[in-house]
N, C-alpha and C positions, 0 to 999 in steps of 0.2 A: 543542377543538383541531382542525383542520382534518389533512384525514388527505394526509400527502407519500407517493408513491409513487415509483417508478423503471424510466423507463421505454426508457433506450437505455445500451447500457454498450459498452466500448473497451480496448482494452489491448495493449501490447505489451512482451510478458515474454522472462525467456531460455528459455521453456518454447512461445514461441506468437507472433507474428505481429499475433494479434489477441484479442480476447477469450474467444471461442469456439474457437478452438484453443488456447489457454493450457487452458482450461476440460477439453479430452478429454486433452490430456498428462497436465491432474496425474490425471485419475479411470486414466490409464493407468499411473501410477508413473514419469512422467519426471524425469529431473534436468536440470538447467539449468546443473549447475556444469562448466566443463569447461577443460583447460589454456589459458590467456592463450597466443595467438600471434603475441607483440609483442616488439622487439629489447630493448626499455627492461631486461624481465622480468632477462634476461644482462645488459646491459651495467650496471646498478646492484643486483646482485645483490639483487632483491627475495626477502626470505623465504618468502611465500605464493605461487607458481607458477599461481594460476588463482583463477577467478572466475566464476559467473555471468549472462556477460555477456548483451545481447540477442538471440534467435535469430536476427532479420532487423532488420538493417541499415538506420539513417533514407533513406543515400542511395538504397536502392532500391524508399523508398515515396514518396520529395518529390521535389519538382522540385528542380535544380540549386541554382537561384537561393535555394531557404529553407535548403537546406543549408549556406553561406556564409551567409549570414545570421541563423541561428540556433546558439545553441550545442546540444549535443546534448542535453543534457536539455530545451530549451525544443524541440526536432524531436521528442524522445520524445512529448511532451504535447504536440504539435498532432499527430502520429501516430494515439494514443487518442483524442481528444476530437473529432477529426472521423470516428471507426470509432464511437463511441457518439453523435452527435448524426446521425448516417445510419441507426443502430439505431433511434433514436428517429421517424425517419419525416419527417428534417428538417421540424420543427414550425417553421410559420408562426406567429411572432411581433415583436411589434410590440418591434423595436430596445432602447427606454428598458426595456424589461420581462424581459430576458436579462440573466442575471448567471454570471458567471464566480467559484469560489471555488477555485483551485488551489496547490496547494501543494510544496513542495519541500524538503528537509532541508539540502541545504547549497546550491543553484543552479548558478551556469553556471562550475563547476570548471576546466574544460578549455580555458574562453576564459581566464581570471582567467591561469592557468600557464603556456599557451601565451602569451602577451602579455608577461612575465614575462619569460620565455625570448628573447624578440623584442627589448627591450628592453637588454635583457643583454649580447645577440650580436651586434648590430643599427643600436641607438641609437631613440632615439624618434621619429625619422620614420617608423619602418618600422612603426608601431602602429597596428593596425586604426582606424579612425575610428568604426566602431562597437563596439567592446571593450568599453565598459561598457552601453550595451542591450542587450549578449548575456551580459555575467555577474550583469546583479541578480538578485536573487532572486525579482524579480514578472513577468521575462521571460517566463518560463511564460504564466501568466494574461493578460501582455500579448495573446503571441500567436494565442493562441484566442479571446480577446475580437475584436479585430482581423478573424478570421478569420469569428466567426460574425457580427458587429456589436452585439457584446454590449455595450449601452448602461445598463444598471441597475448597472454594476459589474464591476472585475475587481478581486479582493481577494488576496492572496498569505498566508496562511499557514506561518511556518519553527518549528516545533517538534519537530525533529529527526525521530525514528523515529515519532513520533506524529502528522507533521503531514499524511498526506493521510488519517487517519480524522476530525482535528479539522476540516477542509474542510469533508468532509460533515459532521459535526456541526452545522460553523457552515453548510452550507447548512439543513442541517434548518431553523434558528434564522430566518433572512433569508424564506423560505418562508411560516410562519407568523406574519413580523406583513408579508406582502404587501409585500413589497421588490422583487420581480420574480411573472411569472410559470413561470417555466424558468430552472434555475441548474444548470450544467456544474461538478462539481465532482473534485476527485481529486487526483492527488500525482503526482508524478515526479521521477526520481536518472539522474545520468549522473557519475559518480566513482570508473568502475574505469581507475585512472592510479595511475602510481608512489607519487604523495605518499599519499593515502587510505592506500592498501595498507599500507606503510611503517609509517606511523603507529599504525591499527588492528591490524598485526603486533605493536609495541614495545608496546600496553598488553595485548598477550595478549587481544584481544578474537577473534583470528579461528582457526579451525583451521586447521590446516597439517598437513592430508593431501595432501602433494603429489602422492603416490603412486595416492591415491584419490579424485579430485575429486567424483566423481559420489555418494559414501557420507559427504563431508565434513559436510555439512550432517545432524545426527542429532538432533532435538528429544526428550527426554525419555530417552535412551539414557545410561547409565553411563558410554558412551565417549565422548560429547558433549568438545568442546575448544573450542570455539570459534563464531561463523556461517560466514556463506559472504557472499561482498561481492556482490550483485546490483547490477542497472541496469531501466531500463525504467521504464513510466507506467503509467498506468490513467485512468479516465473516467467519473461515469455522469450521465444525465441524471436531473433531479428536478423534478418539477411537483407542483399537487394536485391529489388524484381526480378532482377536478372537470375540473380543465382536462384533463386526461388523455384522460376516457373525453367528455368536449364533442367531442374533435378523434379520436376512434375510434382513442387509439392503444392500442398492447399492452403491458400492465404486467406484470413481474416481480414483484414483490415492494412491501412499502410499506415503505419506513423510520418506525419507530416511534419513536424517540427515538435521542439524543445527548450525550454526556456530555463534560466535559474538568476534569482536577484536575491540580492538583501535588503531587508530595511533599517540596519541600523538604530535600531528606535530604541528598544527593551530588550532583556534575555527574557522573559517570559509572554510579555504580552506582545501582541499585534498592531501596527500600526494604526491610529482607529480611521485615519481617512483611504490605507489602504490602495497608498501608492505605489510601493515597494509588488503588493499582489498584481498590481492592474500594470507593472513594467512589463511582468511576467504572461500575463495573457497576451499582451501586445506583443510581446518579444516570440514569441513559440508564433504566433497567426502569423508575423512576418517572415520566420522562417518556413512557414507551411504555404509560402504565398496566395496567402488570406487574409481579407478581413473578417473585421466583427460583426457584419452583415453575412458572412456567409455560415458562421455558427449554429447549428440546430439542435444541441443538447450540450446538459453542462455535466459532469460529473464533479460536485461541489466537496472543498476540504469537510465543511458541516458539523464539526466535530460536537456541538452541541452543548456549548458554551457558552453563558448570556452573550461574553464581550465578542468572543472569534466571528459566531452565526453573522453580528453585525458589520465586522471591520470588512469579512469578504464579500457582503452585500454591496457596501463602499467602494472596493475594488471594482466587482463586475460594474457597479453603475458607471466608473469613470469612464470605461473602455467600451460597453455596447449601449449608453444613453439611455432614452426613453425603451428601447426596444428590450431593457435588461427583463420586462414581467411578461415577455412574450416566450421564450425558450425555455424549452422544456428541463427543470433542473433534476437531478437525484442526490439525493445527499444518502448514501447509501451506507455508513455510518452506524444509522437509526438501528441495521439488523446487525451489522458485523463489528459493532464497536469500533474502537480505535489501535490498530496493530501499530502506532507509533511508527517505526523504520518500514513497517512489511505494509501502510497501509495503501500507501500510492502504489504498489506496484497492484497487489490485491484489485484496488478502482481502475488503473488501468484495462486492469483484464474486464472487468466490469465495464466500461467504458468498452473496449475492445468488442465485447459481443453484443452492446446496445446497437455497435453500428452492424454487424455482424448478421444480426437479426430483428434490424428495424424495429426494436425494443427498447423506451425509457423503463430500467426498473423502477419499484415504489420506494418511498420514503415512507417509513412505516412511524406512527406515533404521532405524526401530526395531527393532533386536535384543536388548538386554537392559534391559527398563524399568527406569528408577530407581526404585527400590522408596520412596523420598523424594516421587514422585512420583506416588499411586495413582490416576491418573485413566484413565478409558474411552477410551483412546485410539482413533480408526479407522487400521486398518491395512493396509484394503483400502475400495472403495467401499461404503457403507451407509446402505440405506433409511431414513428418517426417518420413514417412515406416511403413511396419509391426511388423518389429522385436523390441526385447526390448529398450525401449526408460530411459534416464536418464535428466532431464534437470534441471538447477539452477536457482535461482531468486536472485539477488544484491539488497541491501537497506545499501549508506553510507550517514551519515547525521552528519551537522554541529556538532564539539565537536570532532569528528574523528573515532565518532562511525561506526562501519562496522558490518553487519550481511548477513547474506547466507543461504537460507533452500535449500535444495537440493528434489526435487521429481521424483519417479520411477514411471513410467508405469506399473498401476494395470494387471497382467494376472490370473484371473479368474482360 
C-alpha cells in the first residue's frame, strides 16, 4: 500500500477563522455556541435561541463578487480549502492530476429558501438565474475545483453527519489506485436558519439551553439534552510520501486508513449496540494495518445526545474491550458544535494536530460523567508521548451512515 500523508489543512469554525486558530481555542476551552442575532429568531418564535455560528464571516474573507455568487456553505469551502492548499506550499501540479473530494450534509440551504421566499413574494422573474449552481450539493466541490484547476475530479460526497470524514475516506481510496496526485478533501454546512432549527428542535434532537449557550453542547455529561447546530468547513491536503517529500513539503501526519459502513437500522437514530460503528473502526485499523491495541487517542463523533453519546460508547466497547476506559478520548464537539457535513473533516484536522503535536484537546462541559459511559475522557489538554502515536476520528450521521479515517503519527 502506498503510504497517503497530509500535508496542508484549512478551516473555518465558530471557534477560529482558520485552522490554526480554531486549533488554540479548542486546547484553550472555547465555545463556539453563542446567542443567534437575527430578527427571524422573535418574529417566528424559534424554540432554540442560538447556535454556533461561524467566528468570521465569508464576506470579510472573499471578494464581493464570490459572495453573491456563491451560497454560503459553498464561501465556507472555498474559505478552507484555499487556507489548506496555501498550508500545503501551493503545490505545483499538473491540472489533470488534482482532484477535489468535498462534501456537505445537506448543501446550499440558504440559496434553495431564500429563492423560495422570492418566488412567493415576488413571482418568478425575480429568481436568481443562478439559484440552482448555488443550491446543489457539489457546488462545494465545484467551486474549489474551479478555483485550484482541479482537473482529475471534483466529487461531492452527501451522507449527512458522516459525509466530510467519508471525503477523506474516499480520498484515501482515489490516492492509492493513482487517480490523481493531490486531492483536497473535506466537508462543509451553512444551515443555521429558521427551518433547520425548527425542525431539529421538533425531533428533540438539539438542546435548549437558551440560557446557557456556551455550556449547551456537553458530550458524555448526564445533563446532555441535545447538540448544538454549527456551521463552517474544513480542508486538507492529501498526497503520497513520495510526491510530498519529492516537492520538500511539510507533512503533519499520514492517514492510514479509511472506513465507511451502514447500519440499516433507523433514518434517524443509531444503532443502540452499535455494530454498524464498531464495522467501521475495525474496518479503517485494518486498512491502516493496525489493531485496536495499537490506538492512543480517539477523536469521538459525541455529538451530545442522550441516545448517540451511548450507541458509540457500545461501538468503541465491541472493538478495543476492556482497554476501551484506557485511551485518551475528545469529543470536541463540546466547543465547536455540530457542522453536520463539515464536522468530520473539521475533527479530522483536529485529530490531525493531536498527533501533530502530541496533544489530546479538552472536552469542555463535562461535569458529571455518565457513569453509562466509562471512557478516559480529556478534560484539559494532554500529552499523548513520544512514541508512535495511532489515533481515529468517528463521523455517524442520520440514514445510518458510519465512517472512520484512521491517522498515524508522521516520523520524519
Amino acid at each position: 500500500m502506498t503510504t497517503i500523508v497530509v500535508t496542508g489543512i484549512g478551516a473555518t469554525s465558530p471557534i477560529g477563522g482558520t485552522a490554526r486558530d480554531s486549533w488554540t481555542a479548542l486546547l484553550a476551552g472555547a465555545s463556539g455556541a453563542r446567542p443567534i442575532e437575527e430578527d427571524w429568531v422573535e418574529q417566528y418564535e424559534i424554540p432554540v435561541t442560538f447556535a454556533a455560528q461561524a467566528l468570521v464571516r465569508p464576506e470579510e474573507v472573499l471578494e464581493r463578487q464570490e459572495v453573491k455568487r456563491l451560497d454560503p456553505s459553498s464561501q465556507f469551502a472555498l474559505i478552507a480549502a484555499r487556507e489548506a492548499w496555501a498550508d500545503a506550499g501551493t503545490p505545483e501540479v499538473a491540472p489533470e492530476r488534482i482532484l477535489v473530494d468535498y462534501a456537505t450534509g445537506i448543501g446550499g440551504l440558504w440559496t434553495l429558501l431564500d429563492a423560495w421566499d422570492t418566488l412567493r413574494e415576488k413571482g418568478p422573474r425575480r429568481v436568481l438565474p443562478m439559484t440552482i449552481p448555488m443550491l446543489m450539493p457539489n457546488a462545494a466541490a465545484a467551486a474549489i475545483s474551479m478555483h485550484l484547476g482541479a482537473r482529475a475530479g471534483a466529487r461531492s460526497v452527501v451522507s449527512a453527519c458522516a459525509s466530510g470524514t467519508e471525503s477523506i475516506a474516499n480520498a484515501y481510496e482515489h490516492l492509492q489506485l493513482g487517480l490523481a496526485d493531490v486531492v483536497v478533501a473535506g466537508g462543509t454546512e451553512a444551515v443555521v436558519h429558521p427551518l433547520p432549527i425548527a425542525a431539529f428542535a421538533s425531533m428533540q434532537a438539539l438542546s435548549k439551553r437558551n440560557d446557557d449557550p456556551a455550556a449547551a453542547s456537553r458530550p458524555y455529561d448526564v445533563d446532555r439534552d441535545g447538540f448544538v447546530l454549527g456551521e463552517g468547513a474544513a480542508a486538507i491536503v492529501l498526497e503520497t510520501k513520495e510526491h510530498a517529500l519529492a516537492r520538500g513539503a511539510r507533512i503533519y501526519a499520514e492517514l492510514a486508513g479509511g472506513s465507511v459502513t451502514s447500519d440499516s437500522y433507523h433514518i434517524t437514530a443509531p444503532d443502540p449496540e452499535g455494530s454498524g460503528a464498531a464495522r467501521a473502526v475495525s474496518a479503517a485499523l485494518e486498512q491502516a494495518g493496525a489493531t485496536a491495541d495499537d490506538v492512543t487517542h480517539i477523536n469521538a463523533h459525541a455529538t451530545s445526545t442522550p441516545v448517540g453519546d451511548v450507541a458509540e460508547f457500545e461501538a468503541l466497547k465491541r472493538v478495543f474491550g476492556d482497554r476501551v476506559g484506557e485511551i485518551p478520548v475528545s469529543a470536541t464537539k463540546a466547543s465547536t458544535g455540530h457542522l453536520l457535513g463539515g464536522t468530520g473533516a473539521l475533527e479530522a484536522i483536529f485529530t490531525i494536530l493531536a498527533l501533530h503535536e502530541r496533544t489530546a484537546p479538552p472536552t469542555i462541559n463535562l461535569d458529571h460523567q455518565d457513569e453509562r459511559i466509562p471512557l478516559d475522557v480529556v478534560t484539559s489538554p494532554r500529552a499523548l508521548g513520544d512514541g508512535p502515536q495511532l489515533a481515529i476520528s468517528n463521523s455517524f450521521g442520520f440514514g445510518g451512515h458510519n465512517s472512520v479515517v484512521a491517522f498515524r503519527s508522521f516520523e520524519a
